[in-house]
C-alpha positions in Angstrom: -12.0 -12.0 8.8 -12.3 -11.3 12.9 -9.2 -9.5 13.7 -7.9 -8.9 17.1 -5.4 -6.0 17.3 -3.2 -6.8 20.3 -1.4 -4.5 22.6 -0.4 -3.7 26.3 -2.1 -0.1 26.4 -5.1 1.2 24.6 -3.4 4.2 23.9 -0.7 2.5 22.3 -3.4 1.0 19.4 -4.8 4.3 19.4 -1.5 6.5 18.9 0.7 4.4 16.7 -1.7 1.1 15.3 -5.0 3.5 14.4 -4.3 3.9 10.9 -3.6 0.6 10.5 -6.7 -0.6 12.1 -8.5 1.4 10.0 -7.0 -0.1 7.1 -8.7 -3.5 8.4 -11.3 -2.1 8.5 -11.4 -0.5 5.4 -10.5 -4.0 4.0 -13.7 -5.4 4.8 -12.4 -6.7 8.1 -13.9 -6.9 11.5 -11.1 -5.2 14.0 -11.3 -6.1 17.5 -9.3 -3.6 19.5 -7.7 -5.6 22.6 -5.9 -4.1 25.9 -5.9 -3.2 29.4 -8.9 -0.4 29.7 -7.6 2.6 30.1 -8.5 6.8 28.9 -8.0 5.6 24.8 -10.3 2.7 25.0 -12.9 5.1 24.8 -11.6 6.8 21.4 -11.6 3.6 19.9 -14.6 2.6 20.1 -15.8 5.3 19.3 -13.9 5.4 15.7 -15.7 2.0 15.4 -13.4 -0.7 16.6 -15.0 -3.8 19.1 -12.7 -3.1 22.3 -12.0 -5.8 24.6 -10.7 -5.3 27.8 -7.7 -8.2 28.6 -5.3 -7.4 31.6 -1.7 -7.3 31.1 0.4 -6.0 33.6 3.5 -4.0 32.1 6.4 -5.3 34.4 5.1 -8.2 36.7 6.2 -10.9 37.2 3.8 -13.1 39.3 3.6 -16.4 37.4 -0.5 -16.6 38.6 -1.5 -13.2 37.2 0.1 -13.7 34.3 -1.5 -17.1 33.4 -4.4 -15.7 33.8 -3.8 -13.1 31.3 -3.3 -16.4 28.9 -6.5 -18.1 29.4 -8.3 -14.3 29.1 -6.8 -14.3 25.7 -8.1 -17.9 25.3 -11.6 -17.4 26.3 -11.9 -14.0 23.9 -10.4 -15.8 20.8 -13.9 -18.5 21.6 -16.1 -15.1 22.6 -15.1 -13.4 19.7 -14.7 -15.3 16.8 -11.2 -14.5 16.1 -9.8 -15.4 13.0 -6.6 -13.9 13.4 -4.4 -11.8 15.6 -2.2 -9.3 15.1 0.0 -7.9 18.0 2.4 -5.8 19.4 4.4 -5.1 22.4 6.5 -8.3 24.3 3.7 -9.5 26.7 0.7 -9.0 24.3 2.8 -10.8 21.9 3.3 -13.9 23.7 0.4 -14.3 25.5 -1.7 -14.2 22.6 0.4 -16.5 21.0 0.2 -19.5 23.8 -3.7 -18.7 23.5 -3.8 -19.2 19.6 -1.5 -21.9 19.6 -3.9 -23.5 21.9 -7.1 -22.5 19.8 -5.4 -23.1 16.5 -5.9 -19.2 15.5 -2.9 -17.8 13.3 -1.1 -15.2 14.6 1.0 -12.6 13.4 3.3 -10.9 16.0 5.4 -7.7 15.7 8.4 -7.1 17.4 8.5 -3.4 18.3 10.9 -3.5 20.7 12.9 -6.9 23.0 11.6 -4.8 26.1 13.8 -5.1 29.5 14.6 -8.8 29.7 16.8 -7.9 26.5 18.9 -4.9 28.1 19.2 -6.6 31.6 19.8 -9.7 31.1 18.0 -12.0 34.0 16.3 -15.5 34.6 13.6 -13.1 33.1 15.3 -13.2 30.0 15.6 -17.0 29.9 12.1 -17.4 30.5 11.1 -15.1 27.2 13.8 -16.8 25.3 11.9 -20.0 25.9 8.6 -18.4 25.0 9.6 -16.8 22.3 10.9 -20.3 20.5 8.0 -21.8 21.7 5.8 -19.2 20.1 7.2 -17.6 17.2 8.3 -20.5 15.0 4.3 -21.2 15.0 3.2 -17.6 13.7 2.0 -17.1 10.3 4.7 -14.0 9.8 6.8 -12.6 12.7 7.1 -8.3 11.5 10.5 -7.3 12.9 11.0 -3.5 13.2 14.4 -3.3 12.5 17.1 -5.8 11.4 19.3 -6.2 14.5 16.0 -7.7 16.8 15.6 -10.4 13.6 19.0 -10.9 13.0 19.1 -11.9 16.6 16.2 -14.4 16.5 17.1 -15.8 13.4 20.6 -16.5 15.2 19.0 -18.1 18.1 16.5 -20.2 16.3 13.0 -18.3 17.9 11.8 -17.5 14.1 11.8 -19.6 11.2 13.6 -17.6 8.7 10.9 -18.4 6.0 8.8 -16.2 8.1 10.5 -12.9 9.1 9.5 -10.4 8.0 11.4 -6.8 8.2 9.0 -3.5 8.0 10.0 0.1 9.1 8.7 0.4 12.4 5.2 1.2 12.4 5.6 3.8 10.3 5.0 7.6 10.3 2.0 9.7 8.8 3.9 12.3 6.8 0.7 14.4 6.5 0.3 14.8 10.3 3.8 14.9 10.8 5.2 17.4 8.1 8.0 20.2 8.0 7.4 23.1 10.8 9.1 26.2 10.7 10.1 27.2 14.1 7.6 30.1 16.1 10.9 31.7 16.4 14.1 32.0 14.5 16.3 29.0 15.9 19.0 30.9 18.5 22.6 30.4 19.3 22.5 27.6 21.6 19.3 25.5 20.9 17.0 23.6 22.3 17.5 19.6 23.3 14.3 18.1 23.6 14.3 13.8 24.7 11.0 12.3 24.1 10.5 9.0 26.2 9.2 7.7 29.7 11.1 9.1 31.9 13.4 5.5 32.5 16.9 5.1 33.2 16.8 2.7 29.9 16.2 5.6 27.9 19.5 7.2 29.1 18.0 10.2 30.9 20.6 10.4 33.3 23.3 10.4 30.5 21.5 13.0 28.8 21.4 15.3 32.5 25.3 14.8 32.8 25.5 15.9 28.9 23.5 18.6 29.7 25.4 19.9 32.8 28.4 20.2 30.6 27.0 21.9 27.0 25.5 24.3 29.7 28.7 25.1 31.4 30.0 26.3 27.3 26.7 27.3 26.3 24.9 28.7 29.4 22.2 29.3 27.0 21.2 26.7 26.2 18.1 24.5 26.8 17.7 20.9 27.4 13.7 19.5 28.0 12.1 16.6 29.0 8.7 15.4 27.5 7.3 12.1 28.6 5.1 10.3 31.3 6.8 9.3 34.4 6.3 5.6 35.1 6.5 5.1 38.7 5.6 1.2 37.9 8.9 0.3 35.4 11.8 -0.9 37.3 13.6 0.9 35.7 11.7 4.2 36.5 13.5 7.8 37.7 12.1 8.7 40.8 9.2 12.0 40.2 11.9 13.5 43.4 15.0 13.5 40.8 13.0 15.2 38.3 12.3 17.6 40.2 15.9 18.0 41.4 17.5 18.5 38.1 14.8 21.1 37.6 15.5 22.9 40.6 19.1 22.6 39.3 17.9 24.8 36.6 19.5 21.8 34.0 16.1 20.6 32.3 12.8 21.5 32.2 10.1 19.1 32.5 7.4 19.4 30.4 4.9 16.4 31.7 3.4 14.3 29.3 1.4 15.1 26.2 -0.9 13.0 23.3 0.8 15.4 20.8 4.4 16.0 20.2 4.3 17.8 17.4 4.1 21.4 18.9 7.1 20.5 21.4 9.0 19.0 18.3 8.2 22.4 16.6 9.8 24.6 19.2 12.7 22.4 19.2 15.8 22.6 17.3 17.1 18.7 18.0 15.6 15.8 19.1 18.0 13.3 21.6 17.7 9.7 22.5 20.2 8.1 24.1 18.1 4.8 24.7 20.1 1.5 25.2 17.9 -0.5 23.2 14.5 0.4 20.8 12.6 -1.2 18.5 12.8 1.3 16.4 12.1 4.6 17.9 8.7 6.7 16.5 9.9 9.6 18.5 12.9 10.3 16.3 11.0 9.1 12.8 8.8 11.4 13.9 11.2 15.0 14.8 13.0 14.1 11.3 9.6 13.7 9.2 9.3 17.5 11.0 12.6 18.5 9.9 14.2 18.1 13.0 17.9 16.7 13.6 18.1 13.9 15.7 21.3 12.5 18.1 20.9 9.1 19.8 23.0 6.1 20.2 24.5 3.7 17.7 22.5 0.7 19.2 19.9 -1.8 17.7 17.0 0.7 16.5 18.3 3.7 17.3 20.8 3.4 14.9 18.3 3.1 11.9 16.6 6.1 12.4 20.2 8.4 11.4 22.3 8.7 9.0 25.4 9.6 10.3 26.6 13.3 9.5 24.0 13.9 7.3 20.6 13.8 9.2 21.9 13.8 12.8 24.9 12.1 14.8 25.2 8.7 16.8 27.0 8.4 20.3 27.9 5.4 22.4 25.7 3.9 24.5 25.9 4.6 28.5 28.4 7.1 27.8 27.5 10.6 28.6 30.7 12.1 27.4 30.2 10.7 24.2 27.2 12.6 23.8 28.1 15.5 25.5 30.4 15.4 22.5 27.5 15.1 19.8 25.4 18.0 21.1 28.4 20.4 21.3 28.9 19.0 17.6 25.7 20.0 16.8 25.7 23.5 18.8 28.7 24.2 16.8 26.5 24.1 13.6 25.7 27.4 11.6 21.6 27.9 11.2 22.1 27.0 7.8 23.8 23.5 8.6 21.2 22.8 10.9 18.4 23.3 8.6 19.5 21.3 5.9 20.4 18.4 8.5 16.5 18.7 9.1 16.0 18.4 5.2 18.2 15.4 4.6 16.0 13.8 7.6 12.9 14.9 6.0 13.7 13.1 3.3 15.1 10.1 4.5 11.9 9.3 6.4 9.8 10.0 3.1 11.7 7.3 1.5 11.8 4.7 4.3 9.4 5.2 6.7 6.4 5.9 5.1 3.5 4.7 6.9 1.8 3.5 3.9 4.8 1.0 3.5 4.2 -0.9 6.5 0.4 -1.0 6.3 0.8 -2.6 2.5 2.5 -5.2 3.7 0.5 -6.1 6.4 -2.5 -6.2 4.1 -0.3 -8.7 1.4 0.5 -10.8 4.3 -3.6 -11.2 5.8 -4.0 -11.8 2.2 -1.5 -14.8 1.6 -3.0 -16.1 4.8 -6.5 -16.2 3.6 -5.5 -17.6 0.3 -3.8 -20.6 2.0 -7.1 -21.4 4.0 -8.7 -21.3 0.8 -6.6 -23.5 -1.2 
């Protein structure tokens, strides 16, 4: 079968969907890599992958441009050959969809995430609610990355529930992302480090506050941001406030990076305090590392902890609350934090194995091409 891998960034396909593609590919399929150009589409092609080049703009709204993204996916399902499409994030997602609903090319979608029309509710969010119904109930298999985001469709009618399907995020490599021993001994107070875009959504100004008051017990300690600052999302923290809170002396920035793991290595706990995720690869990926993890009890967040054991949960939009969690954790003995690390390490080995999510994306492209043969 033709392929087409569908996403809203290049380097997203290249960072968290490559060993799947490769998989395809393995499988004797043709994979067609499809995104906005950007620095990755370069990498993919050259690890063998057809890229195609189909705008998508990450917030807009402009009913024109985005139509025309539609008919681009159109006219490369004719161009290409497509026999199916896979896809990922909200956009790529539904515009493929209207396309291969309108070319009569399966599709099977995967919710990573609701995206902003879900936390802000907005005629925005009405709109995608349409879509999605319109969409969805028409796809082969819908993959749901954790159980909240299906329970929720399922509850509003936008899936069928004979074709929902729940898989462990995208998975994590546990070779590339294995247990690191810190460069240095860990120190009384640690290290915070939050992975993300820099985006009020991710609850990077909760996580300032929580800092200010941890620091004003444990002057000590050390709280870092590590993520690309996108000027573009509404919901974007100005690059000026950054560089305030610096100045404050509260975080340090640490710009943006195509590999975590030696940041998550010279960290003692990972922090998320996100209001909504799919299911959150930054955290799957600091426990598969041995790293204790705090973030809030909200839909995906909450499935990458277990309470207690291999990190803590905190309220949503409530910076108190995790103020709370990180003295919690600061209280901790070395030895208490380690084995929190442990207990994560395994927990991820025995749900989020990569290999887990890439199986049953191979049964399901296998069911499918049974059925067109029968």
């Amino acid at each position: 079968m033709r392929i087409a891998v569908v996403s809203n960034t290049a380097w997203y396909l290249f960072n968290f969907r490559f060993n799947l593609m490769s998989a395809l590919q393995s499988a004797g399929h043709t994979v067609v890599a499809v995104a906005p150009i950007d620095a990755y589409s370069g990498q993919l092609r050259a690890a063998g992958f057809v890229f195609e080049d189909v705008r998508i703009s990450g917030s807009g709204t402009n009913p024109f441009r985005e139509c025309k993204s539609v008919v681009a996916f159109w006219r490369l399902l004719h161009r290409q050959r497509i026999d199916l499409v896979v896809s990922f994030t909200p956009k790529g997602n539904l515009y493929s969809a209207l396309a291969c609903i309108a070319r009569k090319v399966p599709f099977v979608p995967g919710v990573s995430g609701l995206g902003r029309a879900f936390i802000r509710r907005s005629l925005v969010t009405v709109v995608a609610l349409i879509l999605y119904r319109f969409t969805f109930r028409r796809a082969f298999s819908v993959f749901f990355e954790n159980l909240d985001d299906k329970h929720l469709f399922e509850r509003y009618g936008l899936v069928r529930s004979d074709n929902a399907i729940h898989v462990p995020g995208a998975g994590i490599d546990l070779v590339r992302f294995s247990p690191m021993t810190r460069p240095t001994p860990p120190v009384e107070p640690p290290v915070f480090l939050l992975v993300a875009r820099i985006l009020w959504d991710k609850g990077v100004g909760e996580f300032v506050v929580a800092a200010r008051r941890v620091r004003s017990l444990h002057p000590q300690a050390r709280f870092q941001l590590l993520g690309f600052l996108d000027d573009a999302n509404p919901s974007a923290i100005p690059r000026e406030q950054v560089n305030e809170w610096v100045a404050e002396g509260i975080v340090e920035y640490l710009g943006q990076t195509d590999d975590v793991r030696p940041y998550l290595s010279r960290s003692d706990c990972v922090v998320l305090p996100s209001y909504r995720e799919g299911l959150p690869r930054t955290l799957l990926e600091a426990a598969a590392m041995g790293r204790p993890v705090i973030t809030t009890d909200v839909p995906g967040c909450r499935d990458t902890v277990i309470e207690g054991e291999t990190g803590y949960l905190c309220r949503p939009a409530d910076a108190a609350d995790l103020s709370e969690k990180l003295l919690r954790y600061c209280a901790l003995t070395p030895e208490q934090r380690q084995a929190m690390g442990q207990r994560g390490r395994e927990f991820v080995e025995n749900n989020f194995d990569e290999r887990l999510v890439i199986s049953q994306y191979l049964k399901t492209i296998a069911l499918l091409v049974a059925s067109h043969v029968s």
